[in-house]
GUROPA-363921 format. One record per residue: residue in one letter; x negated, y, z negated of N, C-alpha, C in turn. Coordinates in steps of 0.001 Angstrom, whole numbers, padded with zeros to 6 digits, always signed. Layout:
AXYZXYZXYZ...
END
This chain:
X-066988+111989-074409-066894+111995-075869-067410+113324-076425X-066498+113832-077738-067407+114886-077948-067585+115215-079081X-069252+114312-079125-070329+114130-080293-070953+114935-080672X-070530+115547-082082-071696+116486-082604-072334+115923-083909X-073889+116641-083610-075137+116110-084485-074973+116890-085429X-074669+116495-086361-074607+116936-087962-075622+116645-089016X-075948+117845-090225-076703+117525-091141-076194+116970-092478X-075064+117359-092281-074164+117377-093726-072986+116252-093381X-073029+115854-094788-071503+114792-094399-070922+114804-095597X-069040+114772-095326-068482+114589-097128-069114+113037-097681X-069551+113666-099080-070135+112176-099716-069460+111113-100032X-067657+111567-099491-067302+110195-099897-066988+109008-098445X-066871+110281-097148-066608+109674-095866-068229+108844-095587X-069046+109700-096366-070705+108460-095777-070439+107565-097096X-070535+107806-097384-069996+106639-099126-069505+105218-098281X-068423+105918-097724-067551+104982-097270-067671+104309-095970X-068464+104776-094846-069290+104368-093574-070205+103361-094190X-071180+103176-095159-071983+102461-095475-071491+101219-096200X-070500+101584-096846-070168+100852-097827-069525+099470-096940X-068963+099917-095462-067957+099303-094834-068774+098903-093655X-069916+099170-093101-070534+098791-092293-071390+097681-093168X-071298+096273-091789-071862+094887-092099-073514+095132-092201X-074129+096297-091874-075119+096529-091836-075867+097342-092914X-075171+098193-093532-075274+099396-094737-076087+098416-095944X-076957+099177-096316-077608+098942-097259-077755+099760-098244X-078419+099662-099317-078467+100594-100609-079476+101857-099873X-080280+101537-098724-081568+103114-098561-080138+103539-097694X-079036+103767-097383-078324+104420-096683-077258+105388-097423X-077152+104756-098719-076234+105024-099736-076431+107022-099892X-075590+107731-100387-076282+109032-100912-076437+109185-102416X-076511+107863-102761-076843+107778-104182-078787+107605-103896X-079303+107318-103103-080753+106648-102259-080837+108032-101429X-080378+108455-101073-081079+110503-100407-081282+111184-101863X-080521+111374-103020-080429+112097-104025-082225+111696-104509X-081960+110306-104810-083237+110071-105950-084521+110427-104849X-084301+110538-103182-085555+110975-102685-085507+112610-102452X-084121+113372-102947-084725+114701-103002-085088+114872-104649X-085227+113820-105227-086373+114634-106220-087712+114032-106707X-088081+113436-106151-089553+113234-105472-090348+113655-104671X-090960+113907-105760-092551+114854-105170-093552+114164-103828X-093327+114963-102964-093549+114661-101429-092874+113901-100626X-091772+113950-100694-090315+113323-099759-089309+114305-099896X-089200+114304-098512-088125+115197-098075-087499+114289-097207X-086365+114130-097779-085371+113196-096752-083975+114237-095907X-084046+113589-094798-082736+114332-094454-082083+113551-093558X-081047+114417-093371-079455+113667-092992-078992+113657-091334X-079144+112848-090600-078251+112893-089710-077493+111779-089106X-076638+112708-088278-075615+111924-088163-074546+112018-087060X-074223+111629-086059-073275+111576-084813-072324+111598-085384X-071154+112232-085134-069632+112286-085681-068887+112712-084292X-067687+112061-084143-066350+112807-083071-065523+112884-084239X-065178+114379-084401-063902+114289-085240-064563+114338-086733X-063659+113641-087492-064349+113221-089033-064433+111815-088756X-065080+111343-087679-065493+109883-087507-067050+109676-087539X-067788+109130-088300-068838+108764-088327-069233+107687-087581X-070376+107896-086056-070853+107543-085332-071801+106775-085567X-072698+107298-086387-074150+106879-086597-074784+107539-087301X-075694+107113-087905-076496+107701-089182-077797+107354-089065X-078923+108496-089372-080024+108615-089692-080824+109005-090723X-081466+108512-091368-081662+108742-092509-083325+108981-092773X-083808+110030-092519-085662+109932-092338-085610+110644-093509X-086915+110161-094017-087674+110345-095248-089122+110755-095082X-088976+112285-094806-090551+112853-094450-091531+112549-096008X-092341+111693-095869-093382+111399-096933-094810+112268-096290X-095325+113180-097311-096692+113358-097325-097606+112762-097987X-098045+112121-097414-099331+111166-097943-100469+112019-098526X-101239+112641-098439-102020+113408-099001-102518+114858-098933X-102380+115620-100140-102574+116657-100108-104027+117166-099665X-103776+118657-099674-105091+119484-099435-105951+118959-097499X-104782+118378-096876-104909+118703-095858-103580+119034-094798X-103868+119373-093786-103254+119917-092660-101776+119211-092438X-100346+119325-093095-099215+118617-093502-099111+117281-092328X-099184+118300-090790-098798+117139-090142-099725+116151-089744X-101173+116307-090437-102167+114910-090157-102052+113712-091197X-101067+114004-092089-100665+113278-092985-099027+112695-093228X-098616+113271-092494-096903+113322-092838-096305+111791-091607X-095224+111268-091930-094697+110205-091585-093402+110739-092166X-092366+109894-091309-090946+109769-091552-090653+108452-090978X-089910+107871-092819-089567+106659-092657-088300+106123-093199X-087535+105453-092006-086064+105266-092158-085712+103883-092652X-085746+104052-094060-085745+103280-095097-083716+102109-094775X-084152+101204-094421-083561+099984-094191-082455+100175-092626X-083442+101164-092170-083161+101381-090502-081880+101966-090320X-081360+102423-088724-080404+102867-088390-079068+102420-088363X-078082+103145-088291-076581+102677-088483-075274+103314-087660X-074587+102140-086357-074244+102677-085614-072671+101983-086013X-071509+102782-085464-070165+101574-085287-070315+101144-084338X-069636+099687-084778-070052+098828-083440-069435+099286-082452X-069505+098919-081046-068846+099350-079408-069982+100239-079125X-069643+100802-077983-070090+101687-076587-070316+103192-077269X-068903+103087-078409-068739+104591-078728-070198+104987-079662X-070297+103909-080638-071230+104419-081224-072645+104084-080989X-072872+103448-080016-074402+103117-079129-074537+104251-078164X-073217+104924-077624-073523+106066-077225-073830+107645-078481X-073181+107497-079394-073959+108394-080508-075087+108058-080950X-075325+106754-080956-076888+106691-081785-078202+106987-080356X-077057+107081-079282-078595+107346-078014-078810+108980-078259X-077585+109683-078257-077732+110919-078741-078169+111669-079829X-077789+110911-080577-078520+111264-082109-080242+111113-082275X-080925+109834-081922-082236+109873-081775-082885+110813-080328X-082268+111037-079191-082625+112241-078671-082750+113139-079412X-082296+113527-079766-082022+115283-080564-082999+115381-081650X-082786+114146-082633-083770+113852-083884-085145+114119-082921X-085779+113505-081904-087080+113107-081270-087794+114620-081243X-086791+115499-080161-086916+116598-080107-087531+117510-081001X-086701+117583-082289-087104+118095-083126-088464+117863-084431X-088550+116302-084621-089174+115563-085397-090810+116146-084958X-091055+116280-083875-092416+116476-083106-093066+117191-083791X-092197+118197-084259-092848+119376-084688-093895+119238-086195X-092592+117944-086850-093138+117841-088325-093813+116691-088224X-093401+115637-087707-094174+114468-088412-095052+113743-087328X-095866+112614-088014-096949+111926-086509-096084+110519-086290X-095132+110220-086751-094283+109162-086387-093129+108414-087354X-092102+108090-086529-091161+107883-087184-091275+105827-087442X-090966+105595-088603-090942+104086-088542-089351+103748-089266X-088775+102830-088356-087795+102138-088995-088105+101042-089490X-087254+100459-090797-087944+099323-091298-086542+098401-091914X-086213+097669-090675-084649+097221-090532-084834+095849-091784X-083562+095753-092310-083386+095223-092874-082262+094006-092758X-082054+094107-091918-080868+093584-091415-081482+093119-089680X-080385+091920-089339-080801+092086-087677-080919+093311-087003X-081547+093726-086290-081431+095269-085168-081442+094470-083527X-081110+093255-083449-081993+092972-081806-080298+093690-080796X-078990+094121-081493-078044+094394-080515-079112+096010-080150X-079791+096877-081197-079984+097969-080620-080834+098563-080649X-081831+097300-080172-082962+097092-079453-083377+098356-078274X-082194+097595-077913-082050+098097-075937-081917+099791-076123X-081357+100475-076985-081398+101835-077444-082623+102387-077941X-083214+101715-079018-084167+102062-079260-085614+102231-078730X-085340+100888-077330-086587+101051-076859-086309+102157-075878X-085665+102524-075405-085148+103642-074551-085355+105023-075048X-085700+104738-076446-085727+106380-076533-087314+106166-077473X-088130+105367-077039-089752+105287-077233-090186+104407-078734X-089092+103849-079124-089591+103179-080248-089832+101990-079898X-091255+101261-080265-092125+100304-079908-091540+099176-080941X-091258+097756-080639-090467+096988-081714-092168+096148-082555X-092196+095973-083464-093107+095229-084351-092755+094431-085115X-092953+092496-085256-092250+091671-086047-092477+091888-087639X-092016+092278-088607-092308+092198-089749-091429+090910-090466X-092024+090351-091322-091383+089087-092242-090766+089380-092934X-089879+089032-093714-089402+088727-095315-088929+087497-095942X-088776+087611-096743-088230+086593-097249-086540+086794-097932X-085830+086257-097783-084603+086578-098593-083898+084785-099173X-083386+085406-100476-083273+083781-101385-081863+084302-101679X-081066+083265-101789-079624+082755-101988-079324+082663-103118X-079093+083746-103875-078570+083336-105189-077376+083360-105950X-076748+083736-104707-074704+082698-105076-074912+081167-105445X-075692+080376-105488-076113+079309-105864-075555+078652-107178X-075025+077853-107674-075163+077699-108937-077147+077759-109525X-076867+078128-111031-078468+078497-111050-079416+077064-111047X-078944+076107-111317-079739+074611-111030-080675+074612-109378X-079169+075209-108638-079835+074793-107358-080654+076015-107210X-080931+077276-107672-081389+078594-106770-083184+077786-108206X-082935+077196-108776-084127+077079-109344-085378+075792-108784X-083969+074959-108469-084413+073705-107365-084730+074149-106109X-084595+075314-105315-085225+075697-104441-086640+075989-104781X-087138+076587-105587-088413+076766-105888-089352+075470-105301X-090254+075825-105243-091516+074571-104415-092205+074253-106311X-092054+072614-106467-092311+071698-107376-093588+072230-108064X-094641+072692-107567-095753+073360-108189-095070+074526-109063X-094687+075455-108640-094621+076668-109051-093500+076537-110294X-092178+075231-110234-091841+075309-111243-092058+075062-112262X-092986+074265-111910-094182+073045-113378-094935+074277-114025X-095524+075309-113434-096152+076393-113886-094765+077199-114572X-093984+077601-113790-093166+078442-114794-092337+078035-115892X-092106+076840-115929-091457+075941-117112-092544+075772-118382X-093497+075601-118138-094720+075622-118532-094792+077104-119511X-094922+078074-118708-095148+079198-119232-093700+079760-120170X-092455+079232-119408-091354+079622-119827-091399+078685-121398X-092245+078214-122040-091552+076994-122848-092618+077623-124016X-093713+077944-123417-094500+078931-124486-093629+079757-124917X-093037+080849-124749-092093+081901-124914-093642+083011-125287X-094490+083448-124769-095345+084210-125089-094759+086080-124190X-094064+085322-123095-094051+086501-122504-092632+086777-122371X-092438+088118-122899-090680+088425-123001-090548+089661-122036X-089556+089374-121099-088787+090054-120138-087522+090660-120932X-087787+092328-120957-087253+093126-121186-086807+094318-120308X-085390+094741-120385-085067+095884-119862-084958+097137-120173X-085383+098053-119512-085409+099448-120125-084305+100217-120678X-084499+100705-121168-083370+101359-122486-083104+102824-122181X-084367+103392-121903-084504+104559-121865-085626+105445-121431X-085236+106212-120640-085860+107334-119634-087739+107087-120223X-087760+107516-121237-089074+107466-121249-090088+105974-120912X-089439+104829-121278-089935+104318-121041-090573+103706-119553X-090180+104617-118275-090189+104529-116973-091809+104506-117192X-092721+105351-117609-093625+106036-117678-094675+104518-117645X-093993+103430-118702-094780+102377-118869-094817+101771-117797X-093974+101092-117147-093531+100370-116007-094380+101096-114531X-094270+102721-115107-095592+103021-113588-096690+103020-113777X-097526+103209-115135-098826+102736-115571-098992+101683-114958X-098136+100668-115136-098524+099074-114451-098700+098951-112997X-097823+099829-111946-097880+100254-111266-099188+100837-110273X-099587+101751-111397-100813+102482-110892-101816+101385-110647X-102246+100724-111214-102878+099695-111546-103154+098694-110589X-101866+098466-110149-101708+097587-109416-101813+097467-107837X-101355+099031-107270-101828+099477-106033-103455+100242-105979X-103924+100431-106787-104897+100819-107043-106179+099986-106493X-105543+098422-107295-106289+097180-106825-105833+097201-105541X-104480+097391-104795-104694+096692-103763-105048+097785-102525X-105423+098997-103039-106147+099693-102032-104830+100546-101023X-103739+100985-101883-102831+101233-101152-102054+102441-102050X-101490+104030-101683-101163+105092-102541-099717+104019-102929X-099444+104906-103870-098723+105036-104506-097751+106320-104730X-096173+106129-104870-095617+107649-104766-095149+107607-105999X-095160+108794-106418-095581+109890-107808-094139+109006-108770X-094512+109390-109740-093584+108943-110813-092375+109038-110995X-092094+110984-110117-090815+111251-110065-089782+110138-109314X-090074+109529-108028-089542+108460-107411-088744+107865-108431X-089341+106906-109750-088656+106208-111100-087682+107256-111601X-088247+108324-112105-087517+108911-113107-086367+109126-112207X-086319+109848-110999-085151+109917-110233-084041+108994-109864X-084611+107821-109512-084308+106546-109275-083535+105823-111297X-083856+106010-112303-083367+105813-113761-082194+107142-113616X-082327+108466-113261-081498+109094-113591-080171+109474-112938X-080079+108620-110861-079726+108592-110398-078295+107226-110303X-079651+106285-110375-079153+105061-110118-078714+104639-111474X-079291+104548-112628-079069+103744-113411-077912+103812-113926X-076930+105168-114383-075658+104910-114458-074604+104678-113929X-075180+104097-111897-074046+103591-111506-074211+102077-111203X-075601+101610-111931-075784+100346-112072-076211+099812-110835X-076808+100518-110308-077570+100082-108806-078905+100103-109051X-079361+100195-110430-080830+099494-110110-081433+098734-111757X-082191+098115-111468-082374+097440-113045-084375+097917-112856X-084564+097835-114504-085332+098294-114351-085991+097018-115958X-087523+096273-115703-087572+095498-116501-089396+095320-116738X-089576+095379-117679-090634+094896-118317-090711+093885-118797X-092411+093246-118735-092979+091847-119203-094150+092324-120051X-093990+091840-121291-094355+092128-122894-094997+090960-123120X-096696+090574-123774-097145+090016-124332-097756+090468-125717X-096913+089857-126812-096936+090745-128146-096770+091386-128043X-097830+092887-128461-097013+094186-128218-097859+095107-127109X-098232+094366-125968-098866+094553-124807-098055+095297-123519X-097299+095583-123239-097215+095543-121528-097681+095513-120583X-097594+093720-119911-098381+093705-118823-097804+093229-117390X-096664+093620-117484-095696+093200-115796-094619+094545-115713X-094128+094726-114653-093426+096107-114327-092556+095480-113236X-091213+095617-113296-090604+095378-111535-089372+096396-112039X-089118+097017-110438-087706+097748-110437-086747+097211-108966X-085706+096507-109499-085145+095983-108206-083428+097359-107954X-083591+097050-106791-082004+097981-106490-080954+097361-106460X-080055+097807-106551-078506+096561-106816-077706+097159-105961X-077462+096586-104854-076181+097086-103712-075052+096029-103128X-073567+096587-103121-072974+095146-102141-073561+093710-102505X-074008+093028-103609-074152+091868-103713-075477+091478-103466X-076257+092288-103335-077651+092180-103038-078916+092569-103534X-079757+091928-104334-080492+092925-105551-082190+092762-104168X-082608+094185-104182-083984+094523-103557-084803+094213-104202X-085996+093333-104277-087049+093736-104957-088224+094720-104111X-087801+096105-104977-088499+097578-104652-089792+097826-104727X-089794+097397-106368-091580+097392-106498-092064+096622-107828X-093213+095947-107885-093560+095158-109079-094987+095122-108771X-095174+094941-110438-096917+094970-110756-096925+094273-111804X-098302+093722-112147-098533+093171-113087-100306+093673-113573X-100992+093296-114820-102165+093278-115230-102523+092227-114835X-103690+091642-114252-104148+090702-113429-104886+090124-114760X-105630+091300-115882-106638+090128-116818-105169+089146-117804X-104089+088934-117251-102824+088747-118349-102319+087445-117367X-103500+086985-116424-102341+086149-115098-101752+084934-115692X-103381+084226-116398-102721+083155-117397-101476+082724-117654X-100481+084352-118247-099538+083635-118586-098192+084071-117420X-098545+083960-116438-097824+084230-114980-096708+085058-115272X-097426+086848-115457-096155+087104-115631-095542+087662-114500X-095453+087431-113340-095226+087926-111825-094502+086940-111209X-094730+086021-111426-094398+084680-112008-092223+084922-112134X-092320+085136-113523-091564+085120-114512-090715+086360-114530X-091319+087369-114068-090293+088702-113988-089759+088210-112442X-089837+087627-111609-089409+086819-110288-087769+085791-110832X-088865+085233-111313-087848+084065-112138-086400+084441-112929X-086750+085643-113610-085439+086276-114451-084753+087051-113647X-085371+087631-112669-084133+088578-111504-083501+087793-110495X-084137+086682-110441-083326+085252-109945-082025+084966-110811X-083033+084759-111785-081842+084205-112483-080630+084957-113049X-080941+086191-113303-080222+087333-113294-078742+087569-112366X-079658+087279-111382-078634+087157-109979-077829+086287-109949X-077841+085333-109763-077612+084116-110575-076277+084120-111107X-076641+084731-112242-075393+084472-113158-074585+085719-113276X-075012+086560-112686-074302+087790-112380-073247+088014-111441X-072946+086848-110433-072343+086888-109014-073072+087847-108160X-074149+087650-107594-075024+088769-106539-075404+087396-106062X-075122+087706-104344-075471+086815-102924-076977+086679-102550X-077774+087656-102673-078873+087651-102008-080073+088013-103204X-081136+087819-102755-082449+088224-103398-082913+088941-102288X-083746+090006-101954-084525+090544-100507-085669+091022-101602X-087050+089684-101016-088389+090000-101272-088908+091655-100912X-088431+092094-100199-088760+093716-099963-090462+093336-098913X-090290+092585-098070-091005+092395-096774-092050+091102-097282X-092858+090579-095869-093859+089471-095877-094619+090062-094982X-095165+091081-094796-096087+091322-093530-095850+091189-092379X-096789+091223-091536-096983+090580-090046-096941+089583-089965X-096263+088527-088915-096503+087107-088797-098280+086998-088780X-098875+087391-087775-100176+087119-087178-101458+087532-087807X-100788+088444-089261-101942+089161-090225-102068+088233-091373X-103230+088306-092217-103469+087884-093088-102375+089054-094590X-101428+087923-095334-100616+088660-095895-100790+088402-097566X-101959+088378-098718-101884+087706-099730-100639+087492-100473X-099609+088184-100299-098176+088086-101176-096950+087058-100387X-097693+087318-099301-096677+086311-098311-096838+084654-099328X-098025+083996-098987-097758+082686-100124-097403+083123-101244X-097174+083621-101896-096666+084103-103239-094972+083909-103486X-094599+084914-102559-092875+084843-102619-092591+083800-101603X-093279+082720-100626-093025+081865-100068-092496+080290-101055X-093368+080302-102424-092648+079410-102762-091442+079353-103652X-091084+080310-103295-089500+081152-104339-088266+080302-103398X-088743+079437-102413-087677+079002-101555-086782+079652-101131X-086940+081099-100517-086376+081747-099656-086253+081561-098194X-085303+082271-097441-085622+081853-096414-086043+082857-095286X-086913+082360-094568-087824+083466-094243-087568+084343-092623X-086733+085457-092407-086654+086153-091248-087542+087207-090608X-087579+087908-089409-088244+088709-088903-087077+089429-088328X-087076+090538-088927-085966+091615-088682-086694+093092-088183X-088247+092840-088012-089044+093399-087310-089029+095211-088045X-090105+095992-087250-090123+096918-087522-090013+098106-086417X-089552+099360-086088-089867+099854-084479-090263+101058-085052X-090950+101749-083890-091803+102870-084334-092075+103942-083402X-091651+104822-083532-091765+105950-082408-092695+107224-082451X-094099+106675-082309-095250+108370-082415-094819+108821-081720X-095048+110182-082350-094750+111719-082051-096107+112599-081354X-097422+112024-082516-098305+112503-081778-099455+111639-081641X-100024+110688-080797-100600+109871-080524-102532+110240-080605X-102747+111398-080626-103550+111739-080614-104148+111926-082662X-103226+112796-082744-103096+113314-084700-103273+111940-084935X-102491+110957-085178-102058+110120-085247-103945+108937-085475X-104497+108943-084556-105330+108269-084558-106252+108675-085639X-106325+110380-085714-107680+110725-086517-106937+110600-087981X-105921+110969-088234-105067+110466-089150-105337+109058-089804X-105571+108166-089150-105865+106773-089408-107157+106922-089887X-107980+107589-089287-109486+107306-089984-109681+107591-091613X-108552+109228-091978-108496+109545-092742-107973+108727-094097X-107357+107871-093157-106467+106641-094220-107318+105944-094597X-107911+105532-093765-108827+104162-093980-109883+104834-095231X-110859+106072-094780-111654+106557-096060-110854+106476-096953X-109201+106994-097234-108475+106920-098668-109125+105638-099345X-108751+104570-098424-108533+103411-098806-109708+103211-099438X-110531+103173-098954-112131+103422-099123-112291+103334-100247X-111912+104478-100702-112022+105447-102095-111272+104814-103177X-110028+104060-102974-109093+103795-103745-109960+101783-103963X-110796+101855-103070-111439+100509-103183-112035+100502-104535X-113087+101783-104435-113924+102111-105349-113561+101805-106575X-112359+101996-107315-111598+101723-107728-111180+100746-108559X-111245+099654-107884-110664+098330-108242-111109+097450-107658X-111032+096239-107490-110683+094824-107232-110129+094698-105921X-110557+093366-105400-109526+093037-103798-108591+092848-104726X-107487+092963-104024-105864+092343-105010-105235+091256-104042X-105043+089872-104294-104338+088841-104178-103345+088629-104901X-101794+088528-104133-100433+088414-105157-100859+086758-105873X-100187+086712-106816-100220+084939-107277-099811+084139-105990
END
């Protein structure tokens, strides 16, 4: 075969590889590389196995620097946001063995490890991946059915949680609103800040939104919504919209505001959203480790989803960096404790 590793691809032939692969997701899209080249500390780049103008396989790493004012690569990670993408057969399990060779090679130089974070089954290419040093790790999620008529995607919910949100829904205190306009991104990451802050975990810079509103939003691949008490804002979520499938990306709420569940309720309306929109899936956007203690895991557990391990694999680069790297994390964390509050999802 004769496979060459490419950086560049026409945007409408990868357009169209993703769009048509059972596996393609919205982080594969090049509408999802754009909004991460303009975010501050992500550098994403492109590769890709091709014979011909045939697209083999695709890679998609997203060099994130975690923190400044030290040494790039004791901080740097590359992460392949809803994992790798091969055509099915021999032909393209033989490009994706070639393609992560070559990537490995080179990656060493920049980053302390690569993580895929599949979204989809990966166990056919497994057998590839462990072959070329990536270690497999079970990660959870949850994903909810919301081709449903909306009776039943609400009757899935677990009987507690709807008595609470009917409850809260019947007050009408808290109004779920969508953003209008660019500036208002700014609010939605305040809530944000806030919220990882408590839970002891960074956060990436603002540009991510604004890119993500100026990218996505006029081709309607992402919604973007606020939760308003009077004239308060105290809930934030931004979900992605792909192929029938809305992500939930990221959400926060003000914890002194729980009373009136609004985490709760911005859940409830992108359900229901879905719902009545014709969109197939909900994807909680992960549940942890099976074997770890996960506070958000009971949270989106009683949304009556159903719950897979589509795992995570991971290939260090430098095993050594890598460790003292960790210590450095952990003081972040430390620091970001100082901070705030333990954070428990509802």
């Amino acid at each position: 075969m004769n496979i060459a590793i490419v950086h560049t691809l026409p945007e409408e032939a990868w357009r169209h590889f993703v769009d048509e692969h059972p596996a393609g997701n919205v982080f594969h899209t090049p509408e999802m590389f754009q909004v991460f080249e303009c975010t501050q500390d992500h550098q994403p780049e492109l590769w890709a196995a091709t014979e011909g103008e045939r697209i083999l396989a695709l890679l998609l790493p997203v060099r994130i620097t975690l923190l400044s004012g030290v040494p790039r690569l004791f901080s740097t990670r590359d992460v392949v946001y809803g994992g790798v993408l091969c055509a099915p057969g021999p032909a393209g399990e033989e490009a994706l063995t070639r393609l992560l060779r070559t990537y490995q090679c080179e990656a060493k130089g920049y980053t302390l490890f690569t993580e895929l974070r599949n979204l989809s089954d990966s166990n056919v290419l497994q057998p590839i991946l462990l072959g070329n040093d990536y270690t497999y790790e079970d990660h959870l999620n949850y994903l909810i059915d919301v081709s449903l008529h909306i009776d039943q995607v609400w009757g899935n919910i677990h009987a507690s949680a709807r008595k609470k949100i009917k409850k809260a829904l019947d007050k009408h205190q808290l109004d779920v609103i969508e953003i209008q306009d660019r500036s208002e991104v700014a609010i939605g990451y305040a809530i944000f800040q806030k919220t990882y802050v408590t839970a002891h975990v960074p956060l990436a810079d603002c540009s991510l939104f604004e890119a993500a509103y100026d990218v996505l939003q006029p081709k309607g691949m992402v919604k973007f919504l606020l939760g308003r008490v009077d004239d308060k804002y105290v809930a934030a979520s931004v979900a992605l919209l792909y192929k029938g499938v809305i992500y939930g990306w990221y959400r926060g709420f003000d914890r002194t505001y729980s009373a009136y569940l609004p985490n709760d309720l911005m859940v409830w309306h992108i359900l229901k959203w879905g719902a009545e929109n014709g969109y197939r899936t909900f994807d909680f956007g992960g549940a942890g480790k099976p074997n770890e203690r996960y506070g958000p895991r009971q949270f989106k557990a009683k949304f009556g989803g159903h719950l897979v391990n589509f795992g995570r694999s991971t290939c260090v680069h430098h095993s050594h960096l890598l460790r003292v790297s960790q210590v450095g994390y952990q003081l972040f964390r430390y620091f970001l404790r100082d901070q705030g509050q333990e954070y428990n999802d509802q």
